[in-house]
Each structure stands twice: as C-alpha cells, then as structure tokens.
C-alpha positions as CSV (number, residue, x, y, z in Angstrom):
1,X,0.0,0.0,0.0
2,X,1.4,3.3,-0.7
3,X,0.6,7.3,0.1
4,X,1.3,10.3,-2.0
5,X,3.9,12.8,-0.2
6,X,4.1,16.0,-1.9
7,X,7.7,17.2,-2.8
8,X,8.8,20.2,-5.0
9,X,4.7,20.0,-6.4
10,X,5.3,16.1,-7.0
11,X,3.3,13.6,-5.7
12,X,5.4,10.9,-5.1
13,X,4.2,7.4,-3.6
14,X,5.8,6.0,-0.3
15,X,5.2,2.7,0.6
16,X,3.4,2.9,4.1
17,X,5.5,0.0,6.4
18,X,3.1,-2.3,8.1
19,X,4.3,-4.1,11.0
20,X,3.1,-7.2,12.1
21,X,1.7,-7.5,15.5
22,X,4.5,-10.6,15.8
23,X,7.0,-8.6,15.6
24,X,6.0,-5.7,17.8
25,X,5.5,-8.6,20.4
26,X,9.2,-9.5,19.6
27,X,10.4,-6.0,19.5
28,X,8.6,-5.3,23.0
29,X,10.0,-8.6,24.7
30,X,13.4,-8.1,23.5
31,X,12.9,-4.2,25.1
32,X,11.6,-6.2,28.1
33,X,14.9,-8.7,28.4
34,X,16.8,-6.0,28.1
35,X,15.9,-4.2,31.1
36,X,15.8,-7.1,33.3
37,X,19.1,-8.0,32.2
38,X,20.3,-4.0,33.0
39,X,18.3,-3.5,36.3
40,X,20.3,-6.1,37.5
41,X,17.5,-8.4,37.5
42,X,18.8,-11.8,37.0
43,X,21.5,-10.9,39.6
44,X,19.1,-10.9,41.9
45,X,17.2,-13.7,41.2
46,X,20.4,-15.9,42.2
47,X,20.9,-13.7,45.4
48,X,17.3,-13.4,46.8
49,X,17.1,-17.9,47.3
50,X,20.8,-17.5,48.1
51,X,20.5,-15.2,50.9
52,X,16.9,-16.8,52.0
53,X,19.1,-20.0,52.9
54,X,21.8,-18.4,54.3
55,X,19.4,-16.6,56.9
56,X,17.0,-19.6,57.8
57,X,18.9,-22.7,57.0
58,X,22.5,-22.0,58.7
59,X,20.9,-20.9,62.3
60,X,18.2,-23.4,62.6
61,X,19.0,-26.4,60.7
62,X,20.4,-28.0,64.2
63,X,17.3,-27.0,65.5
64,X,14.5,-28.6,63.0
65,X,16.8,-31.9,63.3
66,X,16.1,-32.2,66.6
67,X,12.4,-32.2,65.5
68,X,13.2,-34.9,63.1
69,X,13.4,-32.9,59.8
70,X,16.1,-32.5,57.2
71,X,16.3,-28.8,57.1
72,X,17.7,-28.7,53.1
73,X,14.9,-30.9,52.5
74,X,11.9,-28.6,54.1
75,X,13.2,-25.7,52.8
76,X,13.2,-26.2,49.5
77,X,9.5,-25.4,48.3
78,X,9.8,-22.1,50.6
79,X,13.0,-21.1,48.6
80,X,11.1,-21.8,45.5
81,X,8.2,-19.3,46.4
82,X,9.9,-17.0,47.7
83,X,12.0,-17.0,44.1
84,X,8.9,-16.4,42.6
85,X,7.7,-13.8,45.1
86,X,10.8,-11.8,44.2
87,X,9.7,-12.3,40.4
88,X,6.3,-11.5,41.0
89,X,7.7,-7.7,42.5
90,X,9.9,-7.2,39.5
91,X,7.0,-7.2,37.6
92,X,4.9,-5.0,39.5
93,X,7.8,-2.2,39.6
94,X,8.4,-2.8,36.0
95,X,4.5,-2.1,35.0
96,X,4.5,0.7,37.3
97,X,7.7,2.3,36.4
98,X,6.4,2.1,32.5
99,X,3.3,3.9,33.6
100,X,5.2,6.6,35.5
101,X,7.3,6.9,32.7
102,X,4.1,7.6,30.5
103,X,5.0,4.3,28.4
104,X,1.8,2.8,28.6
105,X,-0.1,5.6,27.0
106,X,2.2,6.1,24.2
107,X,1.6,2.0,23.7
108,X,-2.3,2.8,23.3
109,X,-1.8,5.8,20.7
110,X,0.7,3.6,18.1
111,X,-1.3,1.1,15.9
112,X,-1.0,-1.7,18.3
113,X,-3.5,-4.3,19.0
114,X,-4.4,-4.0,23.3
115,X,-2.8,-7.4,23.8
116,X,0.7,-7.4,22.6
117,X,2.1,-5.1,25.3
118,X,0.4,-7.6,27.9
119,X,2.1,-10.3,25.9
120,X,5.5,-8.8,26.0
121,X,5.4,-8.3,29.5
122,X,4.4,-11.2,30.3
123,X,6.9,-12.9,28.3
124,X,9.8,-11.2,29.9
125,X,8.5,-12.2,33.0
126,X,8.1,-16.4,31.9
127,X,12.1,-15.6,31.0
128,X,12.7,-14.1,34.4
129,X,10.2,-16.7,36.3
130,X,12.5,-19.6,34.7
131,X,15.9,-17.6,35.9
132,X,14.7,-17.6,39.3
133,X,13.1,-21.7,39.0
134,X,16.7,-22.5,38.0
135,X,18.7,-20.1,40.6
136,X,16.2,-21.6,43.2
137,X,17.1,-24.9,42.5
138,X,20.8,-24.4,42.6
139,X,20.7,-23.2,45.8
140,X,18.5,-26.1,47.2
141,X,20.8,-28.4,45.7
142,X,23.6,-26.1,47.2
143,X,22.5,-26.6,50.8
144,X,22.1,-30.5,50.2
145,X,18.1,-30.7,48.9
146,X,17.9,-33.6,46.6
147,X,15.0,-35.2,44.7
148,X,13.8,-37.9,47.1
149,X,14.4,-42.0,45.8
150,X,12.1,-44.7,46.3
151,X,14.2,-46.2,49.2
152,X,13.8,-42.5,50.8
153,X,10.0,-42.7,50.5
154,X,9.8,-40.2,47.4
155,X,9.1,-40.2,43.7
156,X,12.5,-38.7,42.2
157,X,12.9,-36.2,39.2
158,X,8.9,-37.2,38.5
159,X,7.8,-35.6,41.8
160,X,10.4,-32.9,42.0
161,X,9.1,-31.9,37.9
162,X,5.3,-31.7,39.5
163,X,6.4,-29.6,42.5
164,X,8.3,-27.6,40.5
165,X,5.9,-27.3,37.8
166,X,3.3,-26.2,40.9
167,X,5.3,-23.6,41.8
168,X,5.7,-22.1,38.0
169,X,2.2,-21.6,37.9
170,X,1.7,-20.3,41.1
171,X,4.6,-17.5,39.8
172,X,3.3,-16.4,36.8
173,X,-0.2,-15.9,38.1
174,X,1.3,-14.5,40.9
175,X,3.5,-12.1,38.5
176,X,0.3,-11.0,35.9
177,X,-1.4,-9.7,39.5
178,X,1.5,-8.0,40.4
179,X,1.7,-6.3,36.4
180,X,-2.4,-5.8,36.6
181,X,-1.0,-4.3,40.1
182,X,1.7,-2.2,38.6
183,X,-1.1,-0.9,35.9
184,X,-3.5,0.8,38.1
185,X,-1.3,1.8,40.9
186,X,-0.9,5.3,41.6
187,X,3.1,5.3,42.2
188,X,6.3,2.7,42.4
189,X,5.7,2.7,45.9
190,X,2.7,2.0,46.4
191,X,2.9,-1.2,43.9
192,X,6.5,-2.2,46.0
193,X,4.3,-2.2,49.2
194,X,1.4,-4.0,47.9
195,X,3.3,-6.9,46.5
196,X,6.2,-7.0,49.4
197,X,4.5,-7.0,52.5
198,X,1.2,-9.9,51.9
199,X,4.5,-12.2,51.0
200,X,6.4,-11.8,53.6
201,X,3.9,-12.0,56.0
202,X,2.4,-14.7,54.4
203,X,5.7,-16.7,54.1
204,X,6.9,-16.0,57.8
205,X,3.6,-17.6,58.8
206,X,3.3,-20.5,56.6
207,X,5.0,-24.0,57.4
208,X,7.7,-23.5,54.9
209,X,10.0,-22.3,57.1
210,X,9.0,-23.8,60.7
211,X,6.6,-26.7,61.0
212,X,3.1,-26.3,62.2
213,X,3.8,-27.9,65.6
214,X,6.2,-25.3,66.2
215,X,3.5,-22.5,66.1
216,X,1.6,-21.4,68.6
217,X,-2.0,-23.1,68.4
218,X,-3.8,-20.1,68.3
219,X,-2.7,-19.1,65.1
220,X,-2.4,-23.2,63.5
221,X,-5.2,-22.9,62.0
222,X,-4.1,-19.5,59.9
223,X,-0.9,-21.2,58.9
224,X,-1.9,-24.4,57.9
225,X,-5.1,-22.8,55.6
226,X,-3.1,-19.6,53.9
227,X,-1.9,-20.3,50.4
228,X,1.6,-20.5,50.8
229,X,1.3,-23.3,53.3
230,X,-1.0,-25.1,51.1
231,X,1.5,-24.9,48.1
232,X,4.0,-25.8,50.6
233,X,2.3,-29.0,51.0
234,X,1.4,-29.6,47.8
235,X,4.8,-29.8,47.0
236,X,6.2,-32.0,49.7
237,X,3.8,-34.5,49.2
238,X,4.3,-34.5,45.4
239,X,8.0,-35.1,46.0
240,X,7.1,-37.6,48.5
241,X,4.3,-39.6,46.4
242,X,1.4,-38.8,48.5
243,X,-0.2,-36.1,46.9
244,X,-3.9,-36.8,46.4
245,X,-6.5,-34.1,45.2
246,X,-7.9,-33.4,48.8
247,X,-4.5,-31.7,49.5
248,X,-3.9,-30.1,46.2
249,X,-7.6,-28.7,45.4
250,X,-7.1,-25.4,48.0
251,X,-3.8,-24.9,45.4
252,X,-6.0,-24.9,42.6
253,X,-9.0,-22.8,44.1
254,X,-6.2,-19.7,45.7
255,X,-4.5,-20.6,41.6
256,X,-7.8,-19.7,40.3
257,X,-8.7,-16.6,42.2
258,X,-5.7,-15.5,41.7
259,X,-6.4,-15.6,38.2
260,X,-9.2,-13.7,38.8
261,X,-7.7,-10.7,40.3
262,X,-5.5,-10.3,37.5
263,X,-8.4,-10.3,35.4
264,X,-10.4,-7.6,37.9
265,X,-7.2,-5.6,37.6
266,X,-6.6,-5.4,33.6
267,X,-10.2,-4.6,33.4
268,X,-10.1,-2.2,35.5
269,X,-7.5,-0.4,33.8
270,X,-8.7,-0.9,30.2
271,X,-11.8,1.0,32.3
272,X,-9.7,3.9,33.5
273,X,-7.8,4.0,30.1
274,X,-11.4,4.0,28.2
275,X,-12.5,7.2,30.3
C-alpha cells in the first residue's frame, strides 16, 4: 500500500510500512529482556534464594533436626516461592515504572493491538520466572536438597518436575497480579508495598520455614489454611508420592482466584484507560 507525499509539487508514492503484531510482540519482549538484564535483575534472582538460605537454613537447621526434619529438605518449596515472590515484585515495579514513565499511554496511541504489550510483558516475566526456577534450584541443591528415591519414601525427578511445575504456575499468576497491580497503581511505591508486605507475612507464617507444631496453636489454623502453606504442602507431598487431590484442590481454588484478580485488575484499567 502506498501514500502520495508532496515534494517540489510532486506527488510521489511511499510505501506505508506495516508491521506485524509478531513482531512488535518480539520487539517489546526483547525491550523487556533488556531491562531485566540492565536493572540487574537476573543478579538478583540468584541472590534473593541465596541469601533466604543463608538466613533460615544455617541458624536453625540444628534445630528442625532435633524435631526430626532434614532442614535442606523442608526448605526447599519455601526457597522456590519466595524466588517467585521476588519475580512477582519485578514485575509489579516494572508495569508501574512504565506507567510513571508515560509508556503505557504512548503503547495505546501507536497502531497496536491492546494485547501485545500484555504479551510482551508477560513474556519477559516467563524468561525471568525460569531464571529464578533455576537459581532456586541451585541453591536447594547447594544446601544439600535432593529429589527424594524410592528407598527415601519419594518419587525422584517425576515428583520434583510436578512440584516444580506447581510452583511455575503459582509465579506467573502471581506475577500477571502483580503487572495488573503495577497498571493501576498510583506510584512505584505503592505497587512495591502492595506486593512486598502480603509475601512476607504470608511466608513467615506459613509451614515453609518452621513446622506447624512449632506455632503457637492459636494461630495453626491460619498457617496451615493460607496459600503458601498449602503450596508448601502440595509440593512435599508431590516429591514424597502422597499427593492426592484433597491436599492439592485449596492450590487450585487460591491458583484460580488468583487468576481472577488479574483479570479484575486489567479490566479495571482498560476501564480507567477508556474514560
């Protein structure tokens, strides 16, 4: 297809250049990489698990022996989370620093189809989600987590793939909240506060890190029925062979409204953008 562009009187044609919405997805993920890769990003997807077992399982793994536990061994879906947690705030800043940075509403002027920025970001985040499942693992293995044998009681690489792949899926739904998050928050802050503080609180109280005997018994019955706990179980009992729906359905319910939030939160801001 060509225009006419008036030079010197002359109408001359010039092709108009259409790109495809492929490659803006392509050209918007590789943008994406590049700043996770320049923020520093992937550093600190190997330092967050690294420093998460250096803090929890050098002081207390004496102490959750005595209780019969190996400490590498009960740490490990924790570490995983909380690799994802740390994914699930990059994204948040990222979407909100785009905003702030008024990226966002040049994306909805260009000839863009609504879904490819959502694609690229989401995109970078997978390629960020499977730098932290990796860095996570290294550092289990690290501290002396291994897949559990049949002679142990366990299920292997088989289990350990299901646990893991648990845990993947729990990230990225956990990162397209945070993004929806980072969309229709007012300020970096704001979306750094609302992502940081329910995971931490929710993985200090949760039976990743201590078990449930060693709470108080007033507040059991929080811990063993908040998400992360559940996941936690989940994840141990797919490594260990037990896992039966009963204990993975509250995984897939908390999976599923956590789906829904994202989907409150991008419609609220194709509302707000609409206006």
């Amino acid at each position: 297809m060509t225009a006419a562009v008036s030079s010197g009187g002359l109408a001359l044609p010039q092709a108009i250049v259409r790109i495809s919405a492929l490659q803006q997805w392509w050209v918007l993920t590789n943008r994406g990489l590049t700043k996770v890769v320049r923020n520093g990003e992937v550093l600190f997807a190997l330092v967050s698990p690294l420093m998460l077992a250096a803090c929890f399982y050098l002081p207390l793994r004496s102490l959750v022996a005595e209780l019969g536990y190996n400490y590498a061994q009960f740490l490990m879906p924790i570490i995983m989370l909380q690799s994802m947690s740390f994914v699930a705030s990059a994204a948040a800043m990222r979407s909100a620093m785009d905003g702030l940075e008024g990226v966002h509403a040049r994306f909805r002027v260009l000839p863009m189809a609504e879904l490819v920025p959502v694609l690229a970001r989401t995109t970078t985040n997978v390629a960020l989600l499977l730098v932290a499942v990796i860095c996570g693992l290294s550092v289990c293995w690290m501290i002396g987590w291994r897949p559990l044998s049949a002679e142990d009681g366990g299920t292997g690489w088989s289990g350990t793939l299901v646990a893991v792949s648990v845990v993947v899926a729990f990230g990225l739904l956990l990162a397209l909240c945070a993004d929806g998050i980072g969309l229709v928050a007012k300020t970096p802050e704001a979306t750094s506060q609302l992502i940081a503080f329910p995971t931490l609180i929710l993985g200090m109280l949760s039976t990743g890190f201590m078990p449930l005997a060693a709470f108080p018994e007033w507040i059991q019955g929080f811990v063993k029925n908040q998400p992360i706990s559940q996941i936690v179980s989940v994840m141990n009992r797919a490594q260990s062979g037990t896992l039966t729906w009963q204990t993975f359905a509250p995984t897939v319910y908390w999976c599923l409204g956590l789906l829904a939030v994202a989907v409150l939160l991008f419609g609220t801001y194709q509302r707000r953008t609409a206006r």
